[in-house]
C-alpha positions in Angstrom: -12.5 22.2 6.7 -11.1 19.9 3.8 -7.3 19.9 5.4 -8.6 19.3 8.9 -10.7 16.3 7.2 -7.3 15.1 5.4 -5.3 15.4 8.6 -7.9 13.4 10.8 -8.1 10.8 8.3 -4.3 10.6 8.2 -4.2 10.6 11.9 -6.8 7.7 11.8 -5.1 5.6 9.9 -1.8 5.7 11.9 -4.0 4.9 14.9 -5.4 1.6 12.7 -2.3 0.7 12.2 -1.2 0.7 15.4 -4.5 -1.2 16.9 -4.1 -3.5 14.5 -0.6 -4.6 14.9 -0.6 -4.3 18.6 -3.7 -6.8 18.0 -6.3 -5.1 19.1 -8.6 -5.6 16.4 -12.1 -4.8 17.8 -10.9 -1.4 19.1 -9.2 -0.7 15.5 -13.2 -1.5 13.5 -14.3 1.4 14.4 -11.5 3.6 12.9 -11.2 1.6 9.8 -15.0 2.6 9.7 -14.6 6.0 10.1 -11.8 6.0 7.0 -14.3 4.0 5.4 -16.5 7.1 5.3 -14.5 9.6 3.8 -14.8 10.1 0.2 -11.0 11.3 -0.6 -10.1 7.8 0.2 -11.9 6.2 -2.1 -13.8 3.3 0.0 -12.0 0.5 -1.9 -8.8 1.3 -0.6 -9.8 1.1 3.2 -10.7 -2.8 2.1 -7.2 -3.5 3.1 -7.7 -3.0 6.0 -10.4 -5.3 6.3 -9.0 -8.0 4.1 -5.8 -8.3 6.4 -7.8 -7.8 9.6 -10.6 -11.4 8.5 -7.1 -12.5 7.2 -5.3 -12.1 10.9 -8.7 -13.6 12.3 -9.0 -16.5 10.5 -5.2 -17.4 11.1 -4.0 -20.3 13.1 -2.8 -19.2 16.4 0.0 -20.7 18.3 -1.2 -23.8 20.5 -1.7 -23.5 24.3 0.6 -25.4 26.8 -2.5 -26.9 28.5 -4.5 -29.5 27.5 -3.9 -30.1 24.0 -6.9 -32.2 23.1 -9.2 -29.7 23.6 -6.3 -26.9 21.6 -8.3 -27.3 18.3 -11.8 -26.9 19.3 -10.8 -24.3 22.3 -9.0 -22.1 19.5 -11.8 -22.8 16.1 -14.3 -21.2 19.3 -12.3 -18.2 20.1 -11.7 -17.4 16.5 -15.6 -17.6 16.1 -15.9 -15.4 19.4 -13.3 -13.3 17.9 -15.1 -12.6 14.2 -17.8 -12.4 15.8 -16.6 -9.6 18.5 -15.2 -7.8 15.2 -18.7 -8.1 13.2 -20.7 -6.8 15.8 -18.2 -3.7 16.2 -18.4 -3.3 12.6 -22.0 -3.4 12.4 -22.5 -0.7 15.5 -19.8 1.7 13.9 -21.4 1.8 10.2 -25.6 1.9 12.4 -23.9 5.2 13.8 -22.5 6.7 11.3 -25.6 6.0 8.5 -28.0 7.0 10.8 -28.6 10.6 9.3 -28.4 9.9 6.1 -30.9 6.5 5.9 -33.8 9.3 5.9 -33.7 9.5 2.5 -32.9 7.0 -0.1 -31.7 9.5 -2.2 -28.7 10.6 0.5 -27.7 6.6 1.0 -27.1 6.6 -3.0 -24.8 10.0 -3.3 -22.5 8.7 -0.2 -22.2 5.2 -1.9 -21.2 7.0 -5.1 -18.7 9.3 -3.4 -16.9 6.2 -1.5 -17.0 3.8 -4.8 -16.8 6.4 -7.7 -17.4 3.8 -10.3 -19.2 6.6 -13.0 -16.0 8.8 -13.3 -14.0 5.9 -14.9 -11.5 4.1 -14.9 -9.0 7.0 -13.9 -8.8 11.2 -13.7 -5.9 13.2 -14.3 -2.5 11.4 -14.7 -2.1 9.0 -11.5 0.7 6.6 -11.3 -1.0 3.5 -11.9 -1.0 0.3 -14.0 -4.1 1.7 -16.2 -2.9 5.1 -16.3 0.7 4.4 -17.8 -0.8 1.3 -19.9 -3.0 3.9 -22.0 0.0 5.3 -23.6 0.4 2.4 -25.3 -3.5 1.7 -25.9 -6.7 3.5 -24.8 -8.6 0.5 -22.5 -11.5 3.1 -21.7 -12.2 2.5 -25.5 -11.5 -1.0 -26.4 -13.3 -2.4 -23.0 -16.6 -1.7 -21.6 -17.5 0.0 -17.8 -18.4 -3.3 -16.7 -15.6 -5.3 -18.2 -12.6 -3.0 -16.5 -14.7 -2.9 -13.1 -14.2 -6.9 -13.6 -10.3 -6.7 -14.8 -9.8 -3.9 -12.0 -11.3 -6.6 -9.6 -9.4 -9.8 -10.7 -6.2 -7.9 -10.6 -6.5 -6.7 -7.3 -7.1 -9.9 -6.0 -4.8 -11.3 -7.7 -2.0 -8.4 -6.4 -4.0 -9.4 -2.7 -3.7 -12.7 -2.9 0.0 -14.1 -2.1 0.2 -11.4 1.3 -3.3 -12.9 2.4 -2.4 -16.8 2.2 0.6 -15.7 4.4 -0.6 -13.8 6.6 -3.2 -16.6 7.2 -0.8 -18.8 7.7 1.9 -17.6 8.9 0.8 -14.7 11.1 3.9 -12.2 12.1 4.3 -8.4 13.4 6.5 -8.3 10.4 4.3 -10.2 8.2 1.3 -7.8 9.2 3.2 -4.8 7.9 4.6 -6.4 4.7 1.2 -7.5 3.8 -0.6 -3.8 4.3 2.4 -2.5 2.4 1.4 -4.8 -0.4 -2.1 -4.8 -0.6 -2.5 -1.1 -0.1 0.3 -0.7 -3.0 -1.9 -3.7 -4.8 -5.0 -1.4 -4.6 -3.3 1.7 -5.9 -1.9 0.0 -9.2 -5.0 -2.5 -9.9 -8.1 -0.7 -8.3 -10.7 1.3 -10.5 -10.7 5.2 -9.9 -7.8 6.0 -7.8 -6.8 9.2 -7.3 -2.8 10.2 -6.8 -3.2 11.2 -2.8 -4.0 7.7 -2.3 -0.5 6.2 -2.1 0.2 8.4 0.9 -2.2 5.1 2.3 0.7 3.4 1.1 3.2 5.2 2.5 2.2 5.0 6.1 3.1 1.2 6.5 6.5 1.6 4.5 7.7 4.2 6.8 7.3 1.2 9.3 9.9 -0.6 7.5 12.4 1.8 7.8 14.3 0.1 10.4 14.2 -3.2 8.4 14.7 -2.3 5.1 16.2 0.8 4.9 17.5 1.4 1.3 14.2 0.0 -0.2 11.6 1.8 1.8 13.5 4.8 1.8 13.4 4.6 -2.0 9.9 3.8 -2.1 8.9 7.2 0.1 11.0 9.2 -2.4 8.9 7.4 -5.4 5.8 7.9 -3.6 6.1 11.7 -2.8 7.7 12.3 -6.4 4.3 10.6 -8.1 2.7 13.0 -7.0 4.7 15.5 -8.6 2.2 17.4 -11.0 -0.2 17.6 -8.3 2.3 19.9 -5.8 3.6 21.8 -8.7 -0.3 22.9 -9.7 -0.9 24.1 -6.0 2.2 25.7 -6.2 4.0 23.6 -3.4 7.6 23.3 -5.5 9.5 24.8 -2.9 8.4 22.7 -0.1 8.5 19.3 -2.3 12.4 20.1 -2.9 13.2 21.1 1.1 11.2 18.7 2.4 13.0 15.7 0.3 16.7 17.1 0.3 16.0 17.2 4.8 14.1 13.3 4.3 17.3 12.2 2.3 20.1 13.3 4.7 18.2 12.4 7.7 17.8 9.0 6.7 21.7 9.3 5.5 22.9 10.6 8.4 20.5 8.0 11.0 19.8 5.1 8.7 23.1 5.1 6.0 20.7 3.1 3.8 22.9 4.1 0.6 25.5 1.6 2.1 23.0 -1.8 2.7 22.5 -2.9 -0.4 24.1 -6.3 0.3 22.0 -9.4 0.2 21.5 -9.4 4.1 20.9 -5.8 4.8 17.9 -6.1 2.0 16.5 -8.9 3.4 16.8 -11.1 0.1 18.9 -13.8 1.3 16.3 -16.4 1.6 15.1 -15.9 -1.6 18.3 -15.7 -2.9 19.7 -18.8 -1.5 16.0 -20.7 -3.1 17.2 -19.3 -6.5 20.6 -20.6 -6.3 19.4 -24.2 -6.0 18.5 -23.8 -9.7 20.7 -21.0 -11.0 24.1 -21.5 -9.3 25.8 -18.8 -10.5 23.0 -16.3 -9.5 24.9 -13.7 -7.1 22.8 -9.8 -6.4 25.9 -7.6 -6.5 25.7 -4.6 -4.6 27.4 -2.8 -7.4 24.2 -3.8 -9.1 21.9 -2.4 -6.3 24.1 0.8 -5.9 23.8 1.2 -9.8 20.2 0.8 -9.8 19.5 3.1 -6.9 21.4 6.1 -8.3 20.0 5.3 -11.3 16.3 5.9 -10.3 17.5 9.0 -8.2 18.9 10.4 -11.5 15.7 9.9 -13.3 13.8 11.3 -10.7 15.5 14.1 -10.4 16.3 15.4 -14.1 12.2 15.0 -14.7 11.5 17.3 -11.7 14.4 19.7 -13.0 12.6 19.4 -16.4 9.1 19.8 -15.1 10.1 23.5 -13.8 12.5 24.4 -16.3 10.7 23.7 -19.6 7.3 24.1 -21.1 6.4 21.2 -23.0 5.3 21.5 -26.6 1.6 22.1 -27.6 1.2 19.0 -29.6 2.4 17.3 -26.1 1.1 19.7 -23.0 0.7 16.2 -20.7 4.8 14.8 -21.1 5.7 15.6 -18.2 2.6 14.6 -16.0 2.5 11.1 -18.6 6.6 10.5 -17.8 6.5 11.1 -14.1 3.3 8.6 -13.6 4.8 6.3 -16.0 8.3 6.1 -14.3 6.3 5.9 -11.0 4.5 3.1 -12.0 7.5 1.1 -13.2 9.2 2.1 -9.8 5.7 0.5 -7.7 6.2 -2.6 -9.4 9.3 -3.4 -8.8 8.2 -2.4 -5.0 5.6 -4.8 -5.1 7.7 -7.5 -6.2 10.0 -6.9 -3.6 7.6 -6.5 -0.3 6.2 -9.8 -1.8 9.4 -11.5 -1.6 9.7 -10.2 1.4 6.5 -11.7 2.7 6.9 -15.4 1.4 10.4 -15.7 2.0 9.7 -14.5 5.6 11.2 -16.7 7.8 8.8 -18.2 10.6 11.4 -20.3 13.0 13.7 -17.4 13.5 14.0 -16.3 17.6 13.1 -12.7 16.8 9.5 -13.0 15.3 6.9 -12.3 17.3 4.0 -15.1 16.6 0.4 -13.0 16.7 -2.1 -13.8 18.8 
């Protein structure tokens, strides 16, 4: 029951995406509702959805070739119409599914506490987060209170938020739309309080959408995603499939995408903001040699920890290396995602022929 649950959440969640970038926004409230209700998700992370979705709402939207006196106050009324189309979806989706459990007050408090698991800390087992790899260095679960890393877990999330929102807003794109899921999902997974390791498979469904666009990056990033998970398939035993499974993904996406040959400044989408930076650092040049270097580099590490993983048994003063490495490496690798897919976002340019405007 638990893997037909997983696989109609999964399957929900494409659908969301879909609805939502297709702009159908009242028809997609109802299935970020239903992902909002199941507890392996952890509630906080279906917030994206949301977020992005007022975000898209509030935006302005491209002016009408009619009377344009009456464009401002025609448009401010059908984004009210709009929200308020959205709200009332909302509100009949979350009526129906609370009905059987607001008999009892008791039922109401357990379902809150599955979605928003704030009394199991800040984080379980050895997820590839910023908190996780940052208590190597120092134990935050002792130097800071419950309620003071609920309040740094919120301002950092925000924060990570923040930048994708004010474009979107702004500037709302197809494109845009699916950088900013990418980086406010991948914003969740690294600030949010009590994430567990599944959850940036929610992540991974909007990179595979950038495929297309940026191959070498999001192919990368699939490769991270499925390897920071890596002591979680080796306890159920799923080795063999991890290795198959990656060795096809790799020479599919050789063979149909050739992303280990763009690494250039165009075919990574960086020449916007590399132009900006060369205005103050003239010199400044991303060499693919660089990129190529960098890639293989991360393959390498990748690699030689899941070798090491299986190979050796680590020593009994250290049982958790290999789970600490692997989230730790992962973690590094998801920032410098999120950096990217950021740069992405702002330097998004909104004149160009090919960007679709959303309405």
């Amino acid at each position: 029951m638990s893997k037909v649950c997983k696989k109609c959440s999964s399957s929900f969640n494409v659908l969301l995406i879909l609805l939502a970038s297709r702009s159908l926004r009242s028809c997609s409230a109802p299935c970020f509702i239903i992902f909002f209700q199941y507890p392996k998700t952890r509630g906080g992370l279906f917030l994206v959805h949301l977020i992005l979705t007022l975000c898209r709402v509030m935006s302005p939207e491209v002016p009408y070739r009619g009377d344009l006196s009456r464009t401002g106050h025609f448009l401010s009324l059908r984004r009210f119409l709009l929200l308020l189309k959205i709200g009332v979806t909302v509100i009949a989706a979350f009526s129906l599914c609370w009905i059987p459990f607001l008999t009892d007050i008791e039922q109401v408090l357990q379902v809150v506490s599955r979605l928003f698991p704030v009394g199991r800390g800040l984080f379980e087992d050895k997820v590839a987060n910023v908190w996780c790899s940052l208590s190597i260095l120092f134990k935050i679960k002792n130097v800071l209170s419950s309620q003071a890393q609920l309040r740094l877990c919120f301002a950092c999330t925000m924060l990570g938020v923040l930048p994708s929102c004010i474009k979107l807003t702004a500037h709302p794109t197809i494109r845009g739309f699916k950088l900013a899921l990418v980086n406010c999902a991948l914003s969740f997974f690294l600030f949010s309080f009590q994430v567990h390791e599944k959850s940036i498979l929610l992540v991974s469904l909007p990179a595979c959408l950038l495929l297309s666009e940026a191959p070498l990056m999001a192919t990368c990033f699939l490769l991270t995603s499925t390897f920071s998970m890596l002591p979680l398939l080796q306890k159920d035993g799923l080795m063999m499939a991890y290795v198959i499974t990656t060795l096809i993904f790799l020479l599919v996406s050789t063979a149909l995408l050739s992303f280990h040959k763009k690494t250039s400044e165009d075919s990574l989408r960086l020449k916007p903001f590399c132009s900006f930076i060369r205005r103050y650092i003239r010199w400044f040049r991303l060499r693919e040699t660089l990129v190529k270097l960098l890639f293989y580099s991360s393959m390498l590490v990748m690699a030689a920890l899941t070798v090491a993983s299986c190979s050796f048994a680590p020593s009994p003063a250290l049982p958790d290396l290999f789970p600490v490495l692997i989230s730790a490496v992962s973690c590094i690798h998801f920032l410098m995602f999120l950096l990217y897919f950021n740069i992405l976002h702002l330097w998004e340019s909104v004149d160009g022929r090919n960007k679709k405007k959303v309405s």
